[in-house]
C-alpha positions as CSV (number, residue, x, y, z in Angstrom):
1,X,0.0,25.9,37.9
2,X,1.3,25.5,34.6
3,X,1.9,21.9,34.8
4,X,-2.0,21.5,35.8
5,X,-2.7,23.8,32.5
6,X,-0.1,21.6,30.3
7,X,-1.7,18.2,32.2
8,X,-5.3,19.5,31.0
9,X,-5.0,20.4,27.8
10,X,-3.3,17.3,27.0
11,X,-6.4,15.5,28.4
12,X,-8.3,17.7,26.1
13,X,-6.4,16.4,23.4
14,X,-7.0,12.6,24.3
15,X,-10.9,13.1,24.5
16,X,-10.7,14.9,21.1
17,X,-8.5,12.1,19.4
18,X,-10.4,9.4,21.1
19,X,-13.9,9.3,18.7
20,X,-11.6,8.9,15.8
21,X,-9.3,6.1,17.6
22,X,-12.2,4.2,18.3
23,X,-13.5,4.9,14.4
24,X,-10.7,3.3,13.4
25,X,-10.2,0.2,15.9
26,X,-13.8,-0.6,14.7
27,X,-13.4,0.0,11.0
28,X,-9.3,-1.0,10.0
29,X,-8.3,-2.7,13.6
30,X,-11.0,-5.4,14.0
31,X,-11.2,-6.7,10.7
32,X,-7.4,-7.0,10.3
33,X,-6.8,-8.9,13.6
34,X,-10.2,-11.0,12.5
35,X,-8.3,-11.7,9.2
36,X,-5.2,-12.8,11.0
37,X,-6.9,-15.1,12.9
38,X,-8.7,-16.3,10.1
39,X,-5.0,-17.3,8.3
40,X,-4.6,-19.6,10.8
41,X,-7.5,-21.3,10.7
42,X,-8.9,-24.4,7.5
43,X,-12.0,-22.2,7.2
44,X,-13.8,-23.0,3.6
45,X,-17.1,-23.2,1.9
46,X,-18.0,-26.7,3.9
47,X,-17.3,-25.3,7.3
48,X,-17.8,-21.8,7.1
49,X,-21.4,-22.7,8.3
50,X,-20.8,-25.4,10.9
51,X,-18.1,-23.6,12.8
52,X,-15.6,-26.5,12.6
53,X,-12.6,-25.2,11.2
54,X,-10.0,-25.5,13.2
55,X,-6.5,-23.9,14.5
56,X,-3.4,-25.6,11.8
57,X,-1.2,-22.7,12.9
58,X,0.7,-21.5,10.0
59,X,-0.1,-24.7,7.6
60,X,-1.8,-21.7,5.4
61,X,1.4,-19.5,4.8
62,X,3.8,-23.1,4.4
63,X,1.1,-24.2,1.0
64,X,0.9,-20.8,0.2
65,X,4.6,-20.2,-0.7
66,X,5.3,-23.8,-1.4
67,X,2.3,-22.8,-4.5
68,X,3.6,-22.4,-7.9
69,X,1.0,-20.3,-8.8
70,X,1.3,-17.9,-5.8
71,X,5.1,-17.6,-6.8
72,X,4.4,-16.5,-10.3
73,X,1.3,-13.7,-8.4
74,X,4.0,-12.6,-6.3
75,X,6.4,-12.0,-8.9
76,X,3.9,-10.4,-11.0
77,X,3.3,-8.1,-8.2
78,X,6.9,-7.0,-8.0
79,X,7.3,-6.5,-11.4
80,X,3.9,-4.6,-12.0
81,X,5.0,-2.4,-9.4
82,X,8.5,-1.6,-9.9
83,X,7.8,-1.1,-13.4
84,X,5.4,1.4,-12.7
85,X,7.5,3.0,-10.2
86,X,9.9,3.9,-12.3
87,X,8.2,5.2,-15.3
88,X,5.2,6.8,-13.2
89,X,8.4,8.7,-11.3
90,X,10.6,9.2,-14.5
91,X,8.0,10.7,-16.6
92,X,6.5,12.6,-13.6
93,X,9.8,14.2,-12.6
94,X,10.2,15.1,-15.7
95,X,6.5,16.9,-16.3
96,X,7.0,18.5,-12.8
97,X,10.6,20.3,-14.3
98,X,8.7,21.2,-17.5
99,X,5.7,22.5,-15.6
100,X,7.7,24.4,-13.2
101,X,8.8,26.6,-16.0
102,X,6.7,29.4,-16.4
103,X,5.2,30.1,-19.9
104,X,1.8,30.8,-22.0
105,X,-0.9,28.0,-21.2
106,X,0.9,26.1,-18.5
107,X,-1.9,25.6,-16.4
108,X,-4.8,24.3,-19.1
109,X,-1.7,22.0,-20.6
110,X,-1.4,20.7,-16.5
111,X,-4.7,20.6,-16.2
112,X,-5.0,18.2,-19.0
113,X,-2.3,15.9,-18.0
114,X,-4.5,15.6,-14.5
115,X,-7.4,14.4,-16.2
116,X,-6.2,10.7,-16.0
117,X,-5.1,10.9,-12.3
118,X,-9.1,12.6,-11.4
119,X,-11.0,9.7,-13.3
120,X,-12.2,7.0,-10.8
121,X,-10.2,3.6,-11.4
122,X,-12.9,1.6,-12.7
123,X,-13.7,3.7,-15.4
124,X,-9.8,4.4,-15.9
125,X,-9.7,0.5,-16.2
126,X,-12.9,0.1,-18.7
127,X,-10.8,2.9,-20.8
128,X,-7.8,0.6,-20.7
129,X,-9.7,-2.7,-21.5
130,X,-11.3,-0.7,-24.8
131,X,-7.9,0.7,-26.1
132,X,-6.3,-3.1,-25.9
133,X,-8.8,-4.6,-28.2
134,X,-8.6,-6.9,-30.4
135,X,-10.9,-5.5,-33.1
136,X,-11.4,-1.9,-33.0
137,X,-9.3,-1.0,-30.3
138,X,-7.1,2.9,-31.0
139,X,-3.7,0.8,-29.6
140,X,-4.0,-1.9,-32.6
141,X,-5.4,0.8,-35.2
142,X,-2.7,3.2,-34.3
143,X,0.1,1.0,-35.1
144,X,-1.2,-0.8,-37.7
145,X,-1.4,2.9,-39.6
146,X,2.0,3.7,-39.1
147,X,2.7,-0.4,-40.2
148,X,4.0,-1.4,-37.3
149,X,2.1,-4.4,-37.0
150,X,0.3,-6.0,-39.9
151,X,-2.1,-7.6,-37.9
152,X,-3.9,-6.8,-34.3
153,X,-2.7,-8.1,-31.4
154,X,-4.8,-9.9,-28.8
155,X,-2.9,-7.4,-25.8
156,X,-4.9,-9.3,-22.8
157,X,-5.9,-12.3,-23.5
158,X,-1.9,-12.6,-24.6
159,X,0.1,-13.6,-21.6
160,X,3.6,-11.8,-23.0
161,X,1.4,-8.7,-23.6
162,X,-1.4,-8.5,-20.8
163,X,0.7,-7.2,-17.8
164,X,2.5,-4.7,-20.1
165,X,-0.7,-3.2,-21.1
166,X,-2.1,-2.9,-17.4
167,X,1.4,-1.4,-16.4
168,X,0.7,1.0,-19.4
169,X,-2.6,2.3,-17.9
170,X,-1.8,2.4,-14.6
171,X,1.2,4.8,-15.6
172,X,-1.3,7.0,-17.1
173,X,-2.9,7.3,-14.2
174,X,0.1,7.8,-11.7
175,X,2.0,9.9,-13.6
176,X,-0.5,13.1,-12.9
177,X,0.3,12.3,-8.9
178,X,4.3,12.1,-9.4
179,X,3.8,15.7,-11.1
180,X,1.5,16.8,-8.6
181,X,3.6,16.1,-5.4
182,X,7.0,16.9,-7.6
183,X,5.8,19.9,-8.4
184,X,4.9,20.9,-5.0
185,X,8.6,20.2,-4.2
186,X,10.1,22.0,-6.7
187,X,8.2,25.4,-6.2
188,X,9.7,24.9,-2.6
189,X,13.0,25.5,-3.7
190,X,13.9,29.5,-3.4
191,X,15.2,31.1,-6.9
192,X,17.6,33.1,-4.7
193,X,19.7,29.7,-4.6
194,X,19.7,29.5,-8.2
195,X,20.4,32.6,-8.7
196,X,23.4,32.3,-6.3
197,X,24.7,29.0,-8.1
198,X,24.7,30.4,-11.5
199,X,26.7,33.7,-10.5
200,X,29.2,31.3,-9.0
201,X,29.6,29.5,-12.4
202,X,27.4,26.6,-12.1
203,X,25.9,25.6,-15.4
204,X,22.3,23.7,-15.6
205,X,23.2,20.3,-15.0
206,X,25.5,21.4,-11.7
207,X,22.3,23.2,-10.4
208,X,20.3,19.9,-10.9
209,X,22.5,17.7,-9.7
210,X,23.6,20.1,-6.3
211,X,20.8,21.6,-5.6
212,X,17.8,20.4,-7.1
213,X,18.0,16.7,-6.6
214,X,19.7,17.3,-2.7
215,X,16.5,19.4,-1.8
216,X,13.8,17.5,-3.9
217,X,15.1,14.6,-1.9
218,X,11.8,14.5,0.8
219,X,9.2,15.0,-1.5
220,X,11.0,12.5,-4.2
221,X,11.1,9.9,-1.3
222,X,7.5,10.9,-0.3
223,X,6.4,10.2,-3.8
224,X,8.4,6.7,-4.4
225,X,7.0,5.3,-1.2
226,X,3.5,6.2,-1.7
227,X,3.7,5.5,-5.2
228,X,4.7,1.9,-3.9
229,X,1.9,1.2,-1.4
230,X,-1.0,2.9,-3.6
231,X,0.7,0.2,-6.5
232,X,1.4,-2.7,-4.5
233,X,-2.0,-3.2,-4.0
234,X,-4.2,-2.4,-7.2
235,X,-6.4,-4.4,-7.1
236,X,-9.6,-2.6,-9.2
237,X,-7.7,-2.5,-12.4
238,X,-6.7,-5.9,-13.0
239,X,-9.9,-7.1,-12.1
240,X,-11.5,-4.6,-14.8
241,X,-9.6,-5.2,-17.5
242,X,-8.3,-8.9,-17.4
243,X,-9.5,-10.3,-14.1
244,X,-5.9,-11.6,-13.5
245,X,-5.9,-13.5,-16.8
246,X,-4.6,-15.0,-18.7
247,X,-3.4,-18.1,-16.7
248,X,-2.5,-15.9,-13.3
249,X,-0.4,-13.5,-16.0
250,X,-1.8,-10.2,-14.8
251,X,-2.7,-11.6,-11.0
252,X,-1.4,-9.7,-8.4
253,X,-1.3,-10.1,-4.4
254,X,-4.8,-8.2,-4.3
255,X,-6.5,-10.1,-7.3
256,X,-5.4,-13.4,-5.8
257,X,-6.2,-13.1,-2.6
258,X,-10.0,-12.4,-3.6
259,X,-9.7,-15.0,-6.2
260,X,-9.1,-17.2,-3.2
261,X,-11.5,-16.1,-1.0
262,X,-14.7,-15.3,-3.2
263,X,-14.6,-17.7,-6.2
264,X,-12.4,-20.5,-4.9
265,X,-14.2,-20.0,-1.3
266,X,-10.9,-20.8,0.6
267,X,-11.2,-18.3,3.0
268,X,-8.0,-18.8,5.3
269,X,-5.9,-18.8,2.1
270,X,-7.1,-16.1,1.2
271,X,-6.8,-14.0,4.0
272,X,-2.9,-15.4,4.1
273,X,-2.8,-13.9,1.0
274,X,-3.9,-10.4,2.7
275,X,-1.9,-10.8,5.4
276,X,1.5,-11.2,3.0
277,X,0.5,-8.4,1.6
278,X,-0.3,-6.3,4.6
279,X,3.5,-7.8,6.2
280,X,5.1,-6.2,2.9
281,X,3.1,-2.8,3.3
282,X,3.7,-2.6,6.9
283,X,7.8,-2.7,6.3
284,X,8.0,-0.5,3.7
285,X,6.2,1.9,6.1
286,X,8.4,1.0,8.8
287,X,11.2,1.7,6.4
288,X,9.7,5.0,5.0
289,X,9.3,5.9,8.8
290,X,13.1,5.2,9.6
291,X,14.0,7.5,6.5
292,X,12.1,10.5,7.4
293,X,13.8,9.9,10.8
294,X,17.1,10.1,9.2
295,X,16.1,13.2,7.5
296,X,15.2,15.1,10.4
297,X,18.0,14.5,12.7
C-alpha cells in the first residue's frame, strides 16, 4: 500500500514537472541542438535562401581556431573575465566583512553600493561609455584635476585602454552580487563559534583564516562559479560601449559570435562561435557540479 502511495505521488510529481520540461525543450533545447547543427553546416548570406548549404563536418571549428582574430577574442575573453573575477570577488569579500559588522547607517550605505548591481545592463553600459569620454567625460576630468594626466585620454577607441575600462564597469556592477551572496554566507556563520575561538586565544586573523574562510567555503565557491558564467558571456556591455572595438580589442566570445552571424552574415561560424562558448560553460558547470559533490559527501 505504501509502495502504491510512494509510486503515485511520484507520478504526481512527473505531471507537475512536465509543463515546465516541455517549456524548456521548446525555448533553450531546440534552438541549441538547431545551432549545433547549424556549426556544421557552410550556411551564409547566399544560401541561407536556397537551402544549399551543405554538411563540411567540423571544417567550421578547424578555421575558426586556425583564425588569428578569434585567438586574440578568445583571449580577450579570458582575460576580461578573470580580471573581473578577481576584483568583483576581492572587493566583494571585502564589502560583505565590512557590512557584516553592525553599526549606524549600514543598511542605506548597502543600499547604495546595490544601486549599480539593480541598473539594467544597457543603461549600466551607456553610464560606462559617458564616463570614458574623450571630451567631457568625469574619468578624464577627475584626473586631469588632481594632474594626473595633462591631457584626456581616448579610453575606448584606445586599444591598451578599451578592455580595462569595460573590465572597470563591469566590476561596478558585480561587486553588489559578490556582497550580496557573501553576505548571506557570512550571517550563516553562528557568533557562538566566535565566541568559542576567542576564549581559547584565537586572535582575528586565526578566526578568519579557521573559521571564517573553512565555512564561507560553499557560498565563496557559489559566487566564483556564477560570477564566471554570468562574465563569460557579456555580451550587452561591450556592444554598448565599444561594439568590440577597437580592432577586436574589447571583442569577446559573445560579441564575436554575433559579429559573425549578423553583420558578417556567416551563420555556421557564428554559431561555432556559440557552441565554444556553450562547451566552456557546460564544463565549468560540470566542474562546479563535481565540487558541490565533494562538499556533501
Amino acid at each position: 500500500m505504501k509502495l502504491n502511495m510512494a509510486a503515485k505521488k511520484r507520478r504526481e510529481a512527473y505531471i507537475f514537472i512536465l509543463p515546465g520540461f516541455i517549456y524548456l525543450v521548446a525555448i533553450c533545447g531546440y534552438p541549441l541542438i538547431y545551432n549545433l547543427i547549424l556549426s556544421f553546416k557552410n550556411v551564409n548570406v547566399k544560401n541561407l535562401a536556397t537551402g544549399a548549404s551543405v554538411f563540411v563536418g567540423l571544417d567550421n571549428y578547424k578555421q575558426l581556431f586556425a583564425d588569428p582574430t578569434f585567438q586574440l577574442v578568445f583571449k580577450n575573453t579570458i582575460e576580461f573575465t578573470l580580471a573581473c573575477l578577481v576584483v568583483q570577488f576581492t572587493i566583494g569579500f571585502l564589502f560583505a566583512m565590512f557590512f557584516s559588522k553592525k553599526f549606524t547607517l549600514a543598511g542605506p550605505i548597502r543600499g547604495l553600493v546595490l544601486v549599480g548591481y539593480m541598473m539594467p545592463m544597457s543603461v549600466t553600459a551607456l553610464l560606462g561609455k559617458n564616463l570614458f569620454l574623450l571630451d567631457g567625460g568625469v574619468i578624464n576630468d577627475l584626473l586631469m584635476k588632481v594632474h594626473l594626466i595633462s591631457s584626456p585620454i581616448d579610453w575606448l577607441v584606445n586599444g591598451g585602454t578599451a578592455l580595462g575600462a569595460v573590465i572597470a564597469v563591469n566590476c561596478w556592477v558585480g561587486i553588489p552580487f559578490n556582497m550580496l551572496l557573501l553576505t548571506s554566507g557570512l550571517t550563516g556563520i553562528s557568533t557562538d563559534i566566535y565566541e568559542s575561538a576567542s576564549m581559547d586565544g584565537a586572535n582575528a586573523f586565526k578566526r578568519f583564516i579557521y573559521i571564517t574562510l573553512p565555512l564561507m567555503k560553499p557560498a565563496m565557491l557559489s559566487v566564483l562559479m556564477l560570477g564566471f558564467i554570468y562574465t563569460f558571456k557579456a555580451f550587452d556591455l561591450m556592444y554598448i560601449m565599444t561594439a568590440g572595438g577597437p580592432f577586436n580589442s574589447t571583442d569577446v566570445l559573445g560579441t564575436y559570435a554575433y559579429s559573425k552571424a549578423f553583420t558578417q552574415y556567416e551563420f555556421s561560424q557564428g554559431s561555432a562561435i556559440a557552441m565554444v562558448l556553450f562547451a566552456c560553460l557546460f564544463l565549468v558547470g560540470i566542474f562546479y557540479l563535481k565540487l558541490l559533490s565533494k562538499e556533501d559527501d
